[in-house]
Backbone as a chain_set.jsonl record, in Angstrom:
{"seq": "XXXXXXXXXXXXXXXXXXXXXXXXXXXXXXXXXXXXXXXXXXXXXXXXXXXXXXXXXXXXXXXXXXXXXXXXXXXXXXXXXXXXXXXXXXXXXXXXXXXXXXXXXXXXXXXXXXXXXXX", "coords": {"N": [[331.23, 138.184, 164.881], [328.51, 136.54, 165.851], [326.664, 133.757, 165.247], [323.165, 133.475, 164.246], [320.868, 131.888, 165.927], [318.569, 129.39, 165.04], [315.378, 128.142, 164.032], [315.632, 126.336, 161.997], [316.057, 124.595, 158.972], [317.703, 123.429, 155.881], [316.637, 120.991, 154.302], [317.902, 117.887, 152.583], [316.535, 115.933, 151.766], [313.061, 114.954, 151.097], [310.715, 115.086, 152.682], [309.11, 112.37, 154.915], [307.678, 112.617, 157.136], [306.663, 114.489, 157.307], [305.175, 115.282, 154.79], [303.197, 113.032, 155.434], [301.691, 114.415, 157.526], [300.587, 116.665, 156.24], [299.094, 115.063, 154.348], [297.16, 114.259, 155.609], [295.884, 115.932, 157.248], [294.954, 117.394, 155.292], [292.314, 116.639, 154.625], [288.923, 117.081, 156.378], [289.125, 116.908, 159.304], [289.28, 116.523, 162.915], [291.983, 115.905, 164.837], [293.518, 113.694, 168.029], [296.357, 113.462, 169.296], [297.392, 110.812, 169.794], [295.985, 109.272, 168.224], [296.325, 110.08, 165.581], [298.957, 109.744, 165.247], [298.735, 107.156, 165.517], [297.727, 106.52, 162.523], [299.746, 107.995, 161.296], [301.929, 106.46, 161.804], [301.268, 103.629, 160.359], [300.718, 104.411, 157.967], [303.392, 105.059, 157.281], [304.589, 102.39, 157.455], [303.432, 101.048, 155.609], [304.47, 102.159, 153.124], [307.189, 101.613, 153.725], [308.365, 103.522, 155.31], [309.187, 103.971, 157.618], [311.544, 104.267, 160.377], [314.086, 104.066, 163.088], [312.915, 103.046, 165.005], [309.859, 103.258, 167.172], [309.773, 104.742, 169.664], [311.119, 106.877, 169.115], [310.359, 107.669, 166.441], [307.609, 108.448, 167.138], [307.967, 110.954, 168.815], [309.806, 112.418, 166.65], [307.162, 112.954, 165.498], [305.924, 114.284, 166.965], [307.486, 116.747, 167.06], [307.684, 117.712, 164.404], [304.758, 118.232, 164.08], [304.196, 120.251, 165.861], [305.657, 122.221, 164.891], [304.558, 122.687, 162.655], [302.188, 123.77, 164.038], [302.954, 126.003, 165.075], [303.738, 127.384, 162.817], [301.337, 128.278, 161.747], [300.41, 126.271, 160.011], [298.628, 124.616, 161.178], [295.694, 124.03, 163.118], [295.604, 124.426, 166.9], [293.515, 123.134, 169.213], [292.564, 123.229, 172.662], [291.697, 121.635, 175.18], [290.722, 121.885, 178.383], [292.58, 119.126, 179.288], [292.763, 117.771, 176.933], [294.085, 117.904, 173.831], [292.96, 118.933, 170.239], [293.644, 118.615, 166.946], [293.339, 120.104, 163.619], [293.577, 120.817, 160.487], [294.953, 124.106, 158.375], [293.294, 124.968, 155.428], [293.856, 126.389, 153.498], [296.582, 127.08, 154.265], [297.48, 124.871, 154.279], [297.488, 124.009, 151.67], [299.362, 125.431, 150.025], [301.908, 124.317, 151.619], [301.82, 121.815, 150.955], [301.704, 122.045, 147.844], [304.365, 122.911, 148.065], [305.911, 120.757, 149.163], [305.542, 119.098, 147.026], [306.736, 120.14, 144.526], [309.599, 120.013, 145.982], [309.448, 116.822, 146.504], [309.24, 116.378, 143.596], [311.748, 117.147, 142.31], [313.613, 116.3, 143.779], [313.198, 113.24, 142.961], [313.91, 113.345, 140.444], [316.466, 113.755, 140.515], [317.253, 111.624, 141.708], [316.651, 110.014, 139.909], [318.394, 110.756, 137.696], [321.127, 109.665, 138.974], [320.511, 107.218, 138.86], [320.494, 106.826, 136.189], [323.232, 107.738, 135.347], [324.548, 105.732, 136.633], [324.348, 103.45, 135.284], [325.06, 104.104, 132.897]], "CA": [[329.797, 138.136, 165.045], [327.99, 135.017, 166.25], [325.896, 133.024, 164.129], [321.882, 133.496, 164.453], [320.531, 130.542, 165.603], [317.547, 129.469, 164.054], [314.908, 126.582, 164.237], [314.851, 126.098, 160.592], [317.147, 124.226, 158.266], [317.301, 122.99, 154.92], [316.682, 119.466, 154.203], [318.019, 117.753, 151.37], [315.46, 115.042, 151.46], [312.189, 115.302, 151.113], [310.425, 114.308, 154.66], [308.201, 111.714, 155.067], [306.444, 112.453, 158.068], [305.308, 116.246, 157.32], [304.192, 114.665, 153.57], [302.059, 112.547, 155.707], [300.812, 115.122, 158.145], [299.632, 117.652, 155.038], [297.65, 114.415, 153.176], [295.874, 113.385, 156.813], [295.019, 117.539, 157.856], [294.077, 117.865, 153.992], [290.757, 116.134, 155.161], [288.015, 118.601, 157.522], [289.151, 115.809, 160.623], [290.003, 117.067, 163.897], [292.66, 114.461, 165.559], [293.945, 114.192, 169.062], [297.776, 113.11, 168.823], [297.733, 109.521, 169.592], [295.16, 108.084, 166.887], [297.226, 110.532, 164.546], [300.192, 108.972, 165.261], [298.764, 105.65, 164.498], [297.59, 106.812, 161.318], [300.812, 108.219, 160.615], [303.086, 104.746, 161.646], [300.644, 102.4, 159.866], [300.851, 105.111, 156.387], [304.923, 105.258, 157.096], [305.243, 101.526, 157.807], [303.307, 101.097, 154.334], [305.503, 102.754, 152.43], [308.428, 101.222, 154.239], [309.484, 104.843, 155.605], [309.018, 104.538, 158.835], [312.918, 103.665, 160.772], [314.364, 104.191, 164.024], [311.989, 102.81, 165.987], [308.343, 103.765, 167.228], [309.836, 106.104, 170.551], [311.519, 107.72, 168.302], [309.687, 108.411, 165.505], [306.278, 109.659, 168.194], [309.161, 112.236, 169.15], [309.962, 113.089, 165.394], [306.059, 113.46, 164.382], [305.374, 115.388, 167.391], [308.192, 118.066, 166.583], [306.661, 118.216, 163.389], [303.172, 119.15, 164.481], [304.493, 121.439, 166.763], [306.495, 123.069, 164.036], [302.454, 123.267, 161.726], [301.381, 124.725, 164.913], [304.075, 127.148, 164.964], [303.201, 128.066, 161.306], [299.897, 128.196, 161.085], [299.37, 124.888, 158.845], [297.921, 123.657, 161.481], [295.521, 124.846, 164.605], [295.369, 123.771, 167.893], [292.355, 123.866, 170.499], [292.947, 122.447, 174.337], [289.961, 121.706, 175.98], [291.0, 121.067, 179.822], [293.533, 117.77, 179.147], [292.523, 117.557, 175.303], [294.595, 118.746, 172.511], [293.095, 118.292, 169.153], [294.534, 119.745, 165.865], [293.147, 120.589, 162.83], [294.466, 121.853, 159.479], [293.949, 125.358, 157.605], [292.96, 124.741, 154.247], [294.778, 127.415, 152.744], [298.506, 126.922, 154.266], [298.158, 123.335, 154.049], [298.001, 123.784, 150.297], [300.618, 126.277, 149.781], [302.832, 123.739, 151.953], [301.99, 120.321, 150.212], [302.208, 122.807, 146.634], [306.025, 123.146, 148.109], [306.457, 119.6, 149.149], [305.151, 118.388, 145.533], [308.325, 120.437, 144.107], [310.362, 119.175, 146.594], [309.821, 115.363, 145.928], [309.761, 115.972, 141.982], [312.887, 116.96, 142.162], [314.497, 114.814, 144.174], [312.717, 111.966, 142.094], [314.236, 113.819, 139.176], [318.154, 113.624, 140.645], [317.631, 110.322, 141.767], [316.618, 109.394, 138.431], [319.696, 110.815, 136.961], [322.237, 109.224, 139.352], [320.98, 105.98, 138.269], [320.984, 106.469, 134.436], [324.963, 107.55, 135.081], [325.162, 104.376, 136.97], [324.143, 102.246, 134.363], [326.025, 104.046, 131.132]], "C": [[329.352, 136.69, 165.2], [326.933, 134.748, 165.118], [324.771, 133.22, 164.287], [321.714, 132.045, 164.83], [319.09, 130.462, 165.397], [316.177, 127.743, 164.209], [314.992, 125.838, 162.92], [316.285, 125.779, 159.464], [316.519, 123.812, 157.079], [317.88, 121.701, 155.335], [316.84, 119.173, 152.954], [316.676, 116.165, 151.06], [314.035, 115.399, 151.621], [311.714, 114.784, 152.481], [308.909, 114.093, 154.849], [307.069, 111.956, 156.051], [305.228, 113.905, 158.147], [304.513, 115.795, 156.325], [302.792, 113.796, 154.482], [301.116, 113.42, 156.961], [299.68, 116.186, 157.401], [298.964, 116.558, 154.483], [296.691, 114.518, 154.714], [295.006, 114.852, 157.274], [294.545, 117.727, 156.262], [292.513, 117.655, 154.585], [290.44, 117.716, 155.892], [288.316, 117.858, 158.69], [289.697, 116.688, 162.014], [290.618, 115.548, 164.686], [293.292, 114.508, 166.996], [295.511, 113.541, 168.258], [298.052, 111.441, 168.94], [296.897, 108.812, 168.381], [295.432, 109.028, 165.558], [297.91, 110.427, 164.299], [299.885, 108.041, 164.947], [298.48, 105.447, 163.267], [299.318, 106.678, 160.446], [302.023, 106.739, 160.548], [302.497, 103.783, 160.644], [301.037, 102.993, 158.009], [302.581, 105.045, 156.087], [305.316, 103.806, 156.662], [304.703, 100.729, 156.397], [303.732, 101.191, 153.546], [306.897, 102.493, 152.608], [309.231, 102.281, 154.996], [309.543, 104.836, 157.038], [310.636, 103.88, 160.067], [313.064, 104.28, 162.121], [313.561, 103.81, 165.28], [310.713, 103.679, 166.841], [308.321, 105.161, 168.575], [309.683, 107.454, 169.662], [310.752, 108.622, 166.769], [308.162, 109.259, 166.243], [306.858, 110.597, 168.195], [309.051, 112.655, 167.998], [307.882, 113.883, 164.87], [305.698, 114.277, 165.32], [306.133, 117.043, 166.983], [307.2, 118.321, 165.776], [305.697, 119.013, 163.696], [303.414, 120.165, 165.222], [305.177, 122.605, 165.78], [304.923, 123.149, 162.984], [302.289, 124.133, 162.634], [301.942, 125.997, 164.795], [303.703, 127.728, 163.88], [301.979, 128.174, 160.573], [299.478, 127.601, 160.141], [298.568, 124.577, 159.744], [297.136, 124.507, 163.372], [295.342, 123.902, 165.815], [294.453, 123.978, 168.673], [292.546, 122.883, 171.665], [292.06, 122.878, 175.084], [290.559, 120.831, 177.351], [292.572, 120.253, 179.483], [293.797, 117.393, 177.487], [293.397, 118.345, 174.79], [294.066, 118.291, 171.33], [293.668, 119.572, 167.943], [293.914, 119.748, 164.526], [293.638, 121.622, 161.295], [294.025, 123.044, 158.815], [294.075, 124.932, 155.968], [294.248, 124.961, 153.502], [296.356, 127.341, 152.714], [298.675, 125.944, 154.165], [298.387, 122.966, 152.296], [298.886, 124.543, 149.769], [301.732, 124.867, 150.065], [302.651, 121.985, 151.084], [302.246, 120.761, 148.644], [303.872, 122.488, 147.113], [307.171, 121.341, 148.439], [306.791, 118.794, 147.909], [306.362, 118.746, 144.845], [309.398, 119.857, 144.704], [310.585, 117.848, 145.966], [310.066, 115.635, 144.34], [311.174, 116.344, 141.952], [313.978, 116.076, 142.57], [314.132, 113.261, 143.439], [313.622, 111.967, 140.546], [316.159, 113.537, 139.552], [318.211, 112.296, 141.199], [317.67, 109.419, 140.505], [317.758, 109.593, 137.469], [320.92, 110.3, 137.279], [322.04, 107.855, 139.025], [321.333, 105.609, 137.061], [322.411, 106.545, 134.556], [325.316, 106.834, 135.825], [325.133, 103.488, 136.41], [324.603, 102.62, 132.874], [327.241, 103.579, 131.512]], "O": [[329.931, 135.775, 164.613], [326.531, 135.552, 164.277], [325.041, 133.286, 165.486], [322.269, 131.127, 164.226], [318.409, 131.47, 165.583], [316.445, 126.57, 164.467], [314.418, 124.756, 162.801], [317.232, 126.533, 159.243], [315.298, 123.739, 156.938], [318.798, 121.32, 156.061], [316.239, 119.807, 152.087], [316.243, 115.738, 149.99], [313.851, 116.305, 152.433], [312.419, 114.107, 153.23], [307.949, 114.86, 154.921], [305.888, 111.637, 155.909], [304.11, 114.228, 158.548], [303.3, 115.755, 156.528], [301.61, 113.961, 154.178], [299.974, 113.059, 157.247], [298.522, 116.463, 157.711], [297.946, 116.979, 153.933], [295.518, 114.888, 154.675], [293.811, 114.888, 157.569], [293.508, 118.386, 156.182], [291.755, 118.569, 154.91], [291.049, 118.781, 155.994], [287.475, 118.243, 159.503], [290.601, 117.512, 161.873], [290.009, 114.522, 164.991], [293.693, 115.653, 167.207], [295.693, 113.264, 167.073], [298.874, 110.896, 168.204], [297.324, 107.847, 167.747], [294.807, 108.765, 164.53], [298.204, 110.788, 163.159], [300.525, 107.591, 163.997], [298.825, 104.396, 162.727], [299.837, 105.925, 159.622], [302.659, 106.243, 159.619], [303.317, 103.082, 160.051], [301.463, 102.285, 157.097], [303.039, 104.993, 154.946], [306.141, 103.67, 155.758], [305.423, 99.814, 155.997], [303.566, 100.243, 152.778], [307.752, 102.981, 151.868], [310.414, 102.14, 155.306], [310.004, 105.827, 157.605], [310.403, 102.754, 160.506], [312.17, 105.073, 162.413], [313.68, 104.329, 166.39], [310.903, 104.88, 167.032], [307.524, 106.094, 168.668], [308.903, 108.392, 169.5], [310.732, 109.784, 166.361], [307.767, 110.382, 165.928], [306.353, 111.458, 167.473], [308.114, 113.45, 167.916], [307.553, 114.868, 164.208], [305.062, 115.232, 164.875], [305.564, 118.103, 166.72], [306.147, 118.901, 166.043], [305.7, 120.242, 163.628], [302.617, 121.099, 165.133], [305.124, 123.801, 166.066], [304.497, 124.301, 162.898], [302.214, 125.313, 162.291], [301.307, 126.977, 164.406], [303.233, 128.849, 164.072], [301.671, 128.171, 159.381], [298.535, 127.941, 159.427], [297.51, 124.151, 159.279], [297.677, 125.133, 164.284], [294.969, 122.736, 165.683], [294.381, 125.156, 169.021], [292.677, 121.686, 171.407], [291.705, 123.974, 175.518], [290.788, 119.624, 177.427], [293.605, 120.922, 179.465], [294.795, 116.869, 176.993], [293.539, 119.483, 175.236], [294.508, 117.182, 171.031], [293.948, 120.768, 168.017], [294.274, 118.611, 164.223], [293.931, 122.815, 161.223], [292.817, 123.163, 158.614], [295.165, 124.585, 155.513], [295.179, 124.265, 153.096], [297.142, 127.454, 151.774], [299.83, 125.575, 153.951], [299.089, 122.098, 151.776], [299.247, 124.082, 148.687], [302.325, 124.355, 149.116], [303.599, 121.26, 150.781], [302.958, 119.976, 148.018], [304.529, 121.762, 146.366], [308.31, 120.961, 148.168], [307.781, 118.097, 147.684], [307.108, 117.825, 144.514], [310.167, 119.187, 144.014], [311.489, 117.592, 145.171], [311.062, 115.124, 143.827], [311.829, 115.489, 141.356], [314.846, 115.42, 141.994], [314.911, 112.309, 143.492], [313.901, 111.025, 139.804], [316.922, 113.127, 138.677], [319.324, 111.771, 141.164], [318.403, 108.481, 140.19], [318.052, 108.779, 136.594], [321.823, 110.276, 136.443], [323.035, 107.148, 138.867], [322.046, 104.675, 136.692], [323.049, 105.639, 134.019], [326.522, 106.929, 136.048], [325.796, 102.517, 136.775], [324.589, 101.856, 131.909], [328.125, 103.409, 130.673]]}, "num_chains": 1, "name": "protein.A"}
């Protein structure tokens, strides 16, 4: 039997750029994609998270959004040439609820690999 294939993997890290797409759609804002992207590089490059260079990461944050759209965190309306996007209340707090577990834990096993690096 062949394998399913699937869009959807687990990640063992938590991931910076959806964390910053659920704080910026928390707001009521509607954004087109480029002055959401600069949001998002200037909030990454803050935090120091932002790597591989600026093609590359546009590419990574658009997946993303395309993967909200896909799941109804996030809606889209296309007016002619326009795309702007908008978040739903409701799934964006379910999904930043699931992120919040996410990072504590990983905050929580990073915190333990350094105490048994330093006994």
């Amino acid at each position: 039997m062949s394998k399913p294939s699937g869009a959807r993997f687990t990640r063992r890290a938590p991931d910076n750029i959806s964390e910053e797409l659920v704080a910026i759609f928390s707001s009521k804002a509607t954004y087109e994609f480029k002055p959401l992207f600069d949001i998002i590089l200037t909030n990454l490059r803050e935090r120091n998270a932002a790597s591989g260079g600026e093609e590359m990461l546009r590419l990574r944050c658009y997946e993303k959004l395309q993967s909200l759209v896909s799941l109804g965190v996030v809606d889209r309306k296309v007016n002619g040439t326009v795309k702007k996007y908008k978040g739903v209340p409701k799934r964006l707090a379910a999904l930043d609820a699931e992120q919040q577990v996410l990072r504590a834990g990983w905050n929580e096993r990073a915190a333990a690999k350094i105490a048994a690096g330093k006994l």
